[in-house]
C-alpha positions as a printed Julia matrix, in Angstrom:
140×3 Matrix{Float64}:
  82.05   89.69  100.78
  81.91   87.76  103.81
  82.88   84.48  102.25
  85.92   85.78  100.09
  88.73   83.12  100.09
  91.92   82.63  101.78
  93.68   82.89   97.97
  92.61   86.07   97.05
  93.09   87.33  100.82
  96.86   86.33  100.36
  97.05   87.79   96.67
  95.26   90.7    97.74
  97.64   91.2   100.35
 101.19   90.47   98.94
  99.89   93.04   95.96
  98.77   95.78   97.78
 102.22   95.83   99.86
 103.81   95.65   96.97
 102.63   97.67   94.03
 100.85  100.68   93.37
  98.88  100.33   90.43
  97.79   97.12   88.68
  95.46   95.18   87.03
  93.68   91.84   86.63
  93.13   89.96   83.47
  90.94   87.65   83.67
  88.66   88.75   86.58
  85.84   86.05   85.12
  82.97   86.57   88.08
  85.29   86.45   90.95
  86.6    89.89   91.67
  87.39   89.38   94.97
  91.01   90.41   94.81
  90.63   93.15   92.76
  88.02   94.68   95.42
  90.94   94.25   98.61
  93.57   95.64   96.48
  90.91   98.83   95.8
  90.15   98.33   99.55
  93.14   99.3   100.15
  93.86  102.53   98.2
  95.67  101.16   95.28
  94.28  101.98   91.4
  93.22   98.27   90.0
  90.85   97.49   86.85
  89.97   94.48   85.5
  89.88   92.92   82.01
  87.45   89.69   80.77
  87.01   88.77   77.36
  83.02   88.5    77.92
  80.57   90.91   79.84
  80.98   90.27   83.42
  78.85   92.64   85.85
  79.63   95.73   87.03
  81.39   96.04   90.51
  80.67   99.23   92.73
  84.74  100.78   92.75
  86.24   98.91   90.45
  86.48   99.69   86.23
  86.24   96.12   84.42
  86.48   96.54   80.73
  86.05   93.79   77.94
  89.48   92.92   76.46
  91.03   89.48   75.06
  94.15   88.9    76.07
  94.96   86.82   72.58
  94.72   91.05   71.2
  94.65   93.18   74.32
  94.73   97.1    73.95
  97.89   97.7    75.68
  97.4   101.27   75.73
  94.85  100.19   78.75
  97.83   98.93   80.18
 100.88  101.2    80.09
 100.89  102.88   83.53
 100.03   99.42   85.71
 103.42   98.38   87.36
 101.58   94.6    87.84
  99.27   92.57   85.63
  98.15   89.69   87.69
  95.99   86.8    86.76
  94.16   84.03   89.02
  93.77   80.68   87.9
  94.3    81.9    83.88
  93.54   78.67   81.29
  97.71   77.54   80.41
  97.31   79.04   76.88
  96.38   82.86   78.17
 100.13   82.05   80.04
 101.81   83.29   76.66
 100.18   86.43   76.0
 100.25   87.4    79.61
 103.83   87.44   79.17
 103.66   89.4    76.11
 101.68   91.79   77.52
 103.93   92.33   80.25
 106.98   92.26   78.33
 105.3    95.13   76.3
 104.19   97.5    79.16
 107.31   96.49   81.0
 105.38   95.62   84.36
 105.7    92.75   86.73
 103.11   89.63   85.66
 101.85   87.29   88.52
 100.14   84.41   88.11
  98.25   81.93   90.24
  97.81   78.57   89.12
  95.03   76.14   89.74
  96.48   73.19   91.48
 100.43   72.47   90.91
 100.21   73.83   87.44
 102.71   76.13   85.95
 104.11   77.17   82.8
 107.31   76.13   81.75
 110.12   76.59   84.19
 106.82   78.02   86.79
 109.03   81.54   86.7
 110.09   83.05   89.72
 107.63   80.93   92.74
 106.81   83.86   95.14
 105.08   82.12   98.76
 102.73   84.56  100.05
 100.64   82.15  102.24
 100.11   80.95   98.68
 102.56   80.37   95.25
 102.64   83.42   93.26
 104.28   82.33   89.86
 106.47   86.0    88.65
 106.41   85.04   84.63
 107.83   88.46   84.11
 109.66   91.48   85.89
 109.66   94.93   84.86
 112.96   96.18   83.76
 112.45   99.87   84.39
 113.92  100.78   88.19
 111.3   103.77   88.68
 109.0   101.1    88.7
 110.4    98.3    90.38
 108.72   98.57   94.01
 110.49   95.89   95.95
């Protein structure tokens, strides 16, 4: 844990001021974030498409995002996503637009999808592809 990176420190950060229950698609072998945001009290699980191993504190379950289970998904108020290929950008959106939750996204470089969404600087660029229409959610 000692070497975790300035990116997810700042993602890590922003979220856990932020929202109060989320989850990461995507978490690959890097669940850094995910293990601040639990760090700090708030409810986060992770999704992969393949078998990644098991973190002490945090539930990672195997999901694609091309057909997630939203039902996993229906009480996060974020879905957030570091470094995601450009084509998982679509269904992210979906996703969110389904469960009605706030989507971040950080990029890998300058990328960004479309119009980049709504660019959120957290010591970082947070790209906001979606936000939750429901007010009893909205946390900021």
């Amino acid at each position: 844990m000692a070497g975790l990176k300035h990116i997810e420190r700042c993602i890590a950060a922003f979220i856990s001021r932020n929202y109060g229950n989320v989850a990461e698609v995507g978490v690959g072998e890097n669940p850094d974030a995910a293990v601040l945001i639990h760090a700090c009290g708030i409810p986060v699980f992770c999704t992969d498409s393949r078998k990644v191993p098991p973190v002490p504190g945090i539930r990672i379950v195997q999901d694609d995002i091309f057909s997630p289970d939203t039902a996993r998904f229906r009480d996060v108020d974020l879905i957030y996503s570091i470094r995601p290929h450009e084509e998982m950008i679509p269904p992210l959106i979906n996703l969110a637009s389904q469960v009605d939750c706030d989507l971040l996204v950080y990029h890998l470089g300058f990328e960004g999808y479309r119009d980049g969404g709504e660019l959120i600087d957290c010591g970082i660029i947070l790209h906001r592809y979606h936000r939750s229409q429901k007010p009893s959610k909205s946390v900021f």
